[in-house]
N, C-alpha and C positions, 0 to 999 in steps of 0.2 A: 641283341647286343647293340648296344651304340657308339660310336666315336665321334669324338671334333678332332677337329682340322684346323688349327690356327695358323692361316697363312693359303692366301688362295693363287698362289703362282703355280708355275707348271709343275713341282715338285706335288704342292698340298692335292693339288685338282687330280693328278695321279693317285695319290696315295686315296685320297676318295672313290675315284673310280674300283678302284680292286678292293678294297673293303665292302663298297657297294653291291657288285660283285660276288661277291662270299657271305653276303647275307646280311652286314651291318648297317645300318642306319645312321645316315652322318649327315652332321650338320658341318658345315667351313664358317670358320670366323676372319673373314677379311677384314684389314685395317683402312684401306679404300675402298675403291669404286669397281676396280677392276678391268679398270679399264685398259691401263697402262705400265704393267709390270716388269721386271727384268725381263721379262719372252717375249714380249712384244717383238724387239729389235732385236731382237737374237741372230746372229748371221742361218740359222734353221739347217745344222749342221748334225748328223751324226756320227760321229768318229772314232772308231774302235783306233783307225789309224794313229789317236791323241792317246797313248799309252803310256807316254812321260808325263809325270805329275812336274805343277808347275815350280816346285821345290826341286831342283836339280843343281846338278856341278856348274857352275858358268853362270848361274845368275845371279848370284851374289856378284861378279864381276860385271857383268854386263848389265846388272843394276843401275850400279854405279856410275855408268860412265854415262848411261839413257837419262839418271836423274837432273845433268848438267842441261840436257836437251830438252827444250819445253813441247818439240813436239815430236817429242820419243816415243816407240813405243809402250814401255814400262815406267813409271813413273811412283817413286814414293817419298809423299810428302812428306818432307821434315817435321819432326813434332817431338812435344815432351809428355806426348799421350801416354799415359802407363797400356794401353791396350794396344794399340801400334809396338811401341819398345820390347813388349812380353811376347806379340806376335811375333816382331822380327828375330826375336833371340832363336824363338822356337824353326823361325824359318830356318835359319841360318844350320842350326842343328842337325833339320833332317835333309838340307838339301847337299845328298853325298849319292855317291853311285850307286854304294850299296843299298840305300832307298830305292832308287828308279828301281836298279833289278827288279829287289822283291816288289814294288809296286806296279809293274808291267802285265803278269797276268791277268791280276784282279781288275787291273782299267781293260783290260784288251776283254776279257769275261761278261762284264756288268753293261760294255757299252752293245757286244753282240749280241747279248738278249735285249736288252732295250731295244736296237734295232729288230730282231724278230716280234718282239712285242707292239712296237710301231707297223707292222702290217697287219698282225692280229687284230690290232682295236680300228684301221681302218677300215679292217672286212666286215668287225662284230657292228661298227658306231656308224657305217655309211658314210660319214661326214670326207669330204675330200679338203684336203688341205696339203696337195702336192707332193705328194712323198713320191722321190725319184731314187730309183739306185743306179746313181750315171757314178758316184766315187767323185772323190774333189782331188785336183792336180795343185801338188805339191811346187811353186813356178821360185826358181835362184838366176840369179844373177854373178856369183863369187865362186870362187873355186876350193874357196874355205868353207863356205854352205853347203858345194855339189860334195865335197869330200862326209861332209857331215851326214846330209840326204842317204848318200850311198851306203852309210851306213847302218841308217837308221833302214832303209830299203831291208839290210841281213837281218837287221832285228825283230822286225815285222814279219818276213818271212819264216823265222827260226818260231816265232809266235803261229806263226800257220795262216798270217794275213794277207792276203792279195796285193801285193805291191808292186810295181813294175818301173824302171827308170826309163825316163826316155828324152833323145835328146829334141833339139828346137826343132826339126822338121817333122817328128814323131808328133809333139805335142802339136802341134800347127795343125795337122790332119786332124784330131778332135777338137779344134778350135776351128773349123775353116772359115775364111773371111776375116780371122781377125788377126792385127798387125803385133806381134810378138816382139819383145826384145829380150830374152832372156838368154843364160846359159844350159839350162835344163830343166828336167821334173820329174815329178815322180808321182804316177798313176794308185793312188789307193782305190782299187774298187771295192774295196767292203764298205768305203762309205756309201750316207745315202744325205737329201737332203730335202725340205721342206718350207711350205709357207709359217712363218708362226704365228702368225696375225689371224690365218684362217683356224691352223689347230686349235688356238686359244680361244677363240670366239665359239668356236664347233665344240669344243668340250664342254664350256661352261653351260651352253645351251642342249648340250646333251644330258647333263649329269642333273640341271634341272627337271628338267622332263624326265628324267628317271628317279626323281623323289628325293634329288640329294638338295636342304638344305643352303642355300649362299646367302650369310650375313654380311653383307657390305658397308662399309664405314664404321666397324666391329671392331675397337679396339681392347683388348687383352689387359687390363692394370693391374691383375692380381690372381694368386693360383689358392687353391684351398686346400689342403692336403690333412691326411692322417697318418701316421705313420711313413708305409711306403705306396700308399696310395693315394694319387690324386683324388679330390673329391667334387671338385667343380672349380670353373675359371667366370672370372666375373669382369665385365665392363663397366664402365659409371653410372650405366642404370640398368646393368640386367645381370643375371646367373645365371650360367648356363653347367648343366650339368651331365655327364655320360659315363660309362664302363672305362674306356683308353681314348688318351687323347696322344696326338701327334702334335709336335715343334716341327710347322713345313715354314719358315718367316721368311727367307734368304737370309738378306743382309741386318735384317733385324732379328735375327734370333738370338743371339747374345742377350740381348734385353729380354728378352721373353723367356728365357733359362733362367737369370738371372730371378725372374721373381719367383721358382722355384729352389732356387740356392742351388745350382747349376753354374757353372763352368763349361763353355764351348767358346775356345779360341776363333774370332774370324775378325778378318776386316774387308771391308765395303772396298771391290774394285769396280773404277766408273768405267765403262764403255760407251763409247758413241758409235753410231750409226746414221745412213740417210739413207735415202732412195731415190733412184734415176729412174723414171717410168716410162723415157721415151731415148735409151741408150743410142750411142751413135751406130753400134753394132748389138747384134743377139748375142747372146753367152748362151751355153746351155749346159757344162760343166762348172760347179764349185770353185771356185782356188781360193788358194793360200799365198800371199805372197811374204816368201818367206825372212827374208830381210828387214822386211817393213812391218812384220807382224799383222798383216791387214787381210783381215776375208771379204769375197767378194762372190757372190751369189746370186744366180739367177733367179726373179721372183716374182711370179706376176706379172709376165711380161716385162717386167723391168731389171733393174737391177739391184742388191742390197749392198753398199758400202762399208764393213763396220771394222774397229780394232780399239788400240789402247787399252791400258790396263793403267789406273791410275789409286793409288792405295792411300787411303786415308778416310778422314772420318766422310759421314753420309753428307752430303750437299747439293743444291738445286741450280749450281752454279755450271753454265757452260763455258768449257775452256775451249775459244774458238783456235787458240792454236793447235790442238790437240786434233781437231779435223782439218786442220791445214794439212797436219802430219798426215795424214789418211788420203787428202784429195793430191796431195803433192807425190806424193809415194807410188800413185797407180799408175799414171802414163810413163813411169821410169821401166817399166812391165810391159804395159799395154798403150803401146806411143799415141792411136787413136783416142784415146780416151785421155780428152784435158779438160777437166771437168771443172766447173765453176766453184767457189766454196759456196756451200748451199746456206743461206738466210738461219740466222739463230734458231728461227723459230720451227724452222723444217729439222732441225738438228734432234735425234733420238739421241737419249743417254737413261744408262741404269747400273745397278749396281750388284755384279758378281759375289755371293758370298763366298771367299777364300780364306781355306784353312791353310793356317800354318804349314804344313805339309802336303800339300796337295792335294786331297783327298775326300771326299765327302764324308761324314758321320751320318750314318743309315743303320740303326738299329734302336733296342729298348735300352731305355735308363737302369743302370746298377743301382741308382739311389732308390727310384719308382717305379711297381713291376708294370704299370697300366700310363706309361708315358714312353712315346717314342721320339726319336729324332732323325730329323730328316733334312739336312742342309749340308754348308759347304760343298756346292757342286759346281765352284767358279765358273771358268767359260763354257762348260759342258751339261747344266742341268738340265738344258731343253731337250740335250740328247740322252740323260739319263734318268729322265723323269718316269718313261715306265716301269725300267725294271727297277728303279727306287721305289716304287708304289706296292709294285709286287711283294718285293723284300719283306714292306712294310706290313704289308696284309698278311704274308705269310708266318712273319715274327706274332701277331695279335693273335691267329689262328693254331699258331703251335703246328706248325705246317714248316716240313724240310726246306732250306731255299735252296732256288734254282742252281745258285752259283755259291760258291763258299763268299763269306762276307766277311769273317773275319778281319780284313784289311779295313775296311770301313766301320769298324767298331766306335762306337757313340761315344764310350769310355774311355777314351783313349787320354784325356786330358785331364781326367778329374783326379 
């Protein structure tokens, strides 16, 4: 049996690997080089602790008021886009409590296996690309956030998550040497956290040397289909043809549905990132800082910078206020660290694919039985790339999945 993979980011690369895996032959059809994709810059985070979908109570309000701020965290551009306007409607729609509840599980489920699947494939693939389980500290400043914290702390715990509060002299001790300003935090150990520069490079070069496949500068213009079965996908001078193929695009997968007569709500959110390689202190814990919306990660010796969520169409444009927001934000936290704004050119940015409702679409097409979907995994695909892949391989093979998926149903919008 064979499969493609349109889309070689850390979703598609996954989904390769475990079809590989289970016996399939796959080729990936990249639209670049691969060099340089959403994972790249990823803050290299796994987060079972991230169990709120980003469609909640309060962001519709706190939207709003971050939109007037150019260097807010959240940011969505005004537009007379019908694909913006129809996203936002649908946002607006599910983001109520009773979403989060029932979406709590499922995120808390798909990201625990992804993390036991991320030490599997380091033991199975050799490749070292830093996987720490040191958990990322939750760092507030307000008493409106500690009240918040505290109680997402009962939620997580009521979930069966490893969470712990703790105040500044607590936190100070697993940070020692470094100058804190905060009101509190809150210790998720069930995270873990990683290089993604090394994963990515380590996979791609794994999965070659295992026979898989990577067509780079591969673009997708058209699908061929019979019935409810794909029959092959074509670029402007080549067919390519297999048994199932997989939608892994991120932020381009709308278009790439689209030439099937498919429907998958998402819009492109931008993140920026940099890196510090010679920090003025070590970090050796994750955080989050939660006000500012901003992760900050240990990596290679250095450090990884990243945040913003910025919603509108795909562009190559950098908004350097947008990292003022990020470099201005950090030493309100960590007063040692007054960090220069880093040169355009150092500046990483890419693009989240997010769904309306929070949630990734991970399963097979209702239209076509031999096409799967595999995107919308916003700020979290690098940490749920594996057990996406699984899902994936498991749905192709007619094989139970690990966790119930139903929540992440592909069909959700058509």
């Amino acid at each position: 049996m064979k499969a493609i993979i349109i889309g070689g980011g850390v979703i598609g690369l996954f989904s390769a690997y475990y079809l590989h895996k289970s016996g399939w032959e796959v080729d990936i059809l990249e639209q670049g080089d691969l060099s340089d994709n959403c994972s790249y810059g990823n803050a290299g985070m796994v987060t079972p602790s991230h169990f709120v979908p980003l469609a909640s109570p309060g962001m519709i309000e706190q939207g709003i008021r971050w939109m007037f701020d150019s260097k807010s965290p959240f940011y969505v551009k005004p537009s007379f886009n019908k694909d913006l306007i129809g996203w936002g409607l649908k946002f607006m729609k599910s983001a109520t409590k009773k979403h989060v509840e029932r979406s709590a599980g499922g995120l808390r489920d798909i990201s625990l296996l992804s993390r036991n699947l991320y030490h599997e494939f380091e033991k199975e693939s050799g490749i070292d690309f830093g996987l720490e389980d040191k958990g990322i500290l939750m760092l507030f400043k307000s008493q409106k956030v500690e009240e918040e914290e505290i109680h997402m702390v009962e939620k997580a715990t009521n979930l069966g998550l490893d969470a712990q509060y703790l105040t500044p002299e607590e936190t100070h001790k697993l940070q020692p040497g470094i100058e804190l300003d905060i009101l509190g935090a809150v210790h998720y150990h069930c995270d873990s956290h990683m290089s993604p520069n090394k994963l990515m490079k380590g996979l791609v070069k794994y999965l070659e040397a295992e026979g898989v496949r990577i067509h780079r500068n591969t673009e997708v213009t058209k699908k061929n289909q019979d019935g409810n079965k794909i029959t092959s996908v074509s670029t402007k001078d080549k067919e390519f043809t297999a048994d199932n193929y997989v939608i892994a695009g991120g932020s381009w997968s709308p278009g790439i549905a689209k030439l099937a007569g498919l429907n998958i709500p998402l819009m492109p959110g931008k993140g920026y990132s940099f890196m510090v390689n010679d920090p003025v202190k070590k970090m050796t814990i994750p955080s989050i800082l939660c006000e500012a919306r901003v992760a900050i990660t240990p990596m290679n010796g250095g450090i990884r910078f990243g945040g913003t969520m910025e919603i509108g169409k795909i562009n190559k444009q950098v908004n350097m206020n947008r990292v003022r927001g990020i470099v201005e934000s950090v030493p309100k936290y960590f007063p040692e660290f007054k960090l220069p704004v880093p040169n355009e050119k150092d500046v990483w940015f890419g693009f989240r694919p997010c769904s309306p409702d929070g949630l990734p679409y991970i399963g097979i097409s209702s239209k076509y039985k031999n096409l799967a979907i595999a995107t919308g995994h916003a700020m979290i695909g690098l940490g749920l790339a594996p057990a996406t892949g699984k899902l994936i391989a498991d749905a192709f093979n007619g094989e139970k999945p690990l966790i119930e998926a139903g929540l992440f149903d592909a069909n959700r919008y058509q």
